[in-house]
C-alpha angles and dihedrals in degrees: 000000000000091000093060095042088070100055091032088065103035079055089051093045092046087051098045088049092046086045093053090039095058085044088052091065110032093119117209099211124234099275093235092314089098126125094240093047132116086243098045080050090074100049104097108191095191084053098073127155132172130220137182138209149093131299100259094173139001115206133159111244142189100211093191134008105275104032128109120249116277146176127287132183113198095208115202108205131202091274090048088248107162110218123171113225114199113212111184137284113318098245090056100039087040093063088046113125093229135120105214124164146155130301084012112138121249147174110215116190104193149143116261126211149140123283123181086328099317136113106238137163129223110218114235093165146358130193120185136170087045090282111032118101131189107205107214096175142008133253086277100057089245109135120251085232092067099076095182106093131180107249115252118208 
């Protein structure tokens, strides 16, 4: 009986690791916020422009069927243009260490584009409180919440 307790337990330990091996890599996908996505295909990143204004609204938003909920500034600039800002998708902008709210002052560079008809910008960057900066997306226009990146030598 011994004999049999040994091998018995090396079997269960080598199943429990297998089981939370496979559940290590079980990927979940982007929901649409993906680099190789139709939304992420709009974003230009040699096609920046910054804006400034204030944070005239906050909503949740679903920019394309699809996709998972994410964040949205509506900016008001000096000429009391409206223009949506898209952040990123609302589990990684959520987890940000920021203290955003409305009517606060802010400099978006961005990429603008056309979605479903409307004029909206795609946040690269935002700086607020005159030297805080949330970074959105690398140098190479790829979003921080893609954590995958191409080597560079």
């Amino acid at each position: 009986m011994k004999k049999l307790v040994a091998p018995a337990l090396a079997i269960l330990a080598i199943s429990i690791f297998t089981a939370q091996a496979q559940m290590a890599i079980r990927w979940k996908g982007s929901a649409g916020w993906g680099q190789d996505t139709p939304y992420e295909h709009l974003f230009n990143q040699y096609n920046l422009q910054t804006i400034n204004g204030t944070i005239y609204r906050i909503d949740t938003i679903t920019p394309m069927s699809g996709m998972s909920m994410g964040i949205q500034f509506v900016v008001k600039t000096s000429t009391n243009e409206e223009i949506p800002v898209h952040l990123g998708p609302a589990w990684f902008i959520l987890c940000q260490d920021m203290n955003l709210s409305l009517n606060d002052a802010i400099e978006v560079r961005g990429a603008r584009f056309t979605l479903n008809g409307k004029n909206v910008m795609a946040a690269f960057t935002i700086t607020y409180k005159n030297s805080k900066v949330l970074l959105l997306r690398d140098e190479d226009g790829i979003p921080y919440w893609r954590a995958w990146r191409k080597k560079k030598f």
